[in-house]
Legacy VTK file of the C-alpha trace (Angstrom):
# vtk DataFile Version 3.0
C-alpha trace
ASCII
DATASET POLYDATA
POINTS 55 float
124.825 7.503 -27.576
123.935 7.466 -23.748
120.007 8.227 -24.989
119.990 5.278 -27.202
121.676 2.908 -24.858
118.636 3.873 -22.464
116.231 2.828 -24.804
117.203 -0.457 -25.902
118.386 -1.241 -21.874
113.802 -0.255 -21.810
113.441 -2.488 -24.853
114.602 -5.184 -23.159
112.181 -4.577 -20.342
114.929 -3.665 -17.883
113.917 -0.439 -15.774
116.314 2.804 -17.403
117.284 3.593 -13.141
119.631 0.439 -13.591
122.143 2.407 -15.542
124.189 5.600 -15.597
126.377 7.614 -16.965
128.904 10.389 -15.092
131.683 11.783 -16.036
134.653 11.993 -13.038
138.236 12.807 -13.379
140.881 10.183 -12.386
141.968 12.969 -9.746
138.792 12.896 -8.152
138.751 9.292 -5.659
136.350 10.652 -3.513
133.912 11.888 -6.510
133.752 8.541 -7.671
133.347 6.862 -4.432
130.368 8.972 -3.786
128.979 8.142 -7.020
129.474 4.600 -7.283
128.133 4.517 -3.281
125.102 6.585 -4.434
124.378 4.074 -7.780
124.646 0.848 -5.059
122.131 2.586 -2.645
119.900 3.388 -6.147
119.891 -0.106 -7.758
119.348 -1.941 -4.077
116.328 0.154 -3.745
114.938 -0.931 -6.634
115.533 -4.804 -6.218
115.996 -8.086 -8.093
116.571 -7.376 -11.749
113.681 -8.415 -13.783
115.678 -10.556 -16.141
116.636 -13.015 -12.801
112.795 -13.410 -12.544
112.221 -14.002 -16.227
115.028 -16.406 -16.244
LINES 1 56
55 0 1 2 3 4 5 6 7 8 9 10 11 12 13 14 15 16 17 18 19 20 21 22 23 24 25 26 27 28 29 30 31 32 33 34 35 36 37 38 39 40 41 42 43 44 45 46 47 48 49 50 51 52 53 54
């Protein structure tokens, strides 16, 4: 399902980085604060969204 979300999120011309998918227990705070942290950092490096400049 994740494969096929990636490739209509490309269909729409929006660059397949912008999204993820990872799987983290409830019991694991700092996992997921490490991973969302990490995702921030990755989509701030790439910039402005290309549907704000299309809109």
């Amino acid at each position: 399902m994740f494969n096929l979300t990636k490739e209509l999120v490309r269909t729409l011309g929006i660059p397949p980085e912008r999204i993820r998918l990872e799987w983290v227990s409830s019991s694991e705070g700092v996992r997921f604060a490490e991973v969302i942290r990490d995702f921030t950092e990755q989509v701030r490096a790439l910039g402005p969204s290309p549907l704000r400049e299309a809109a």
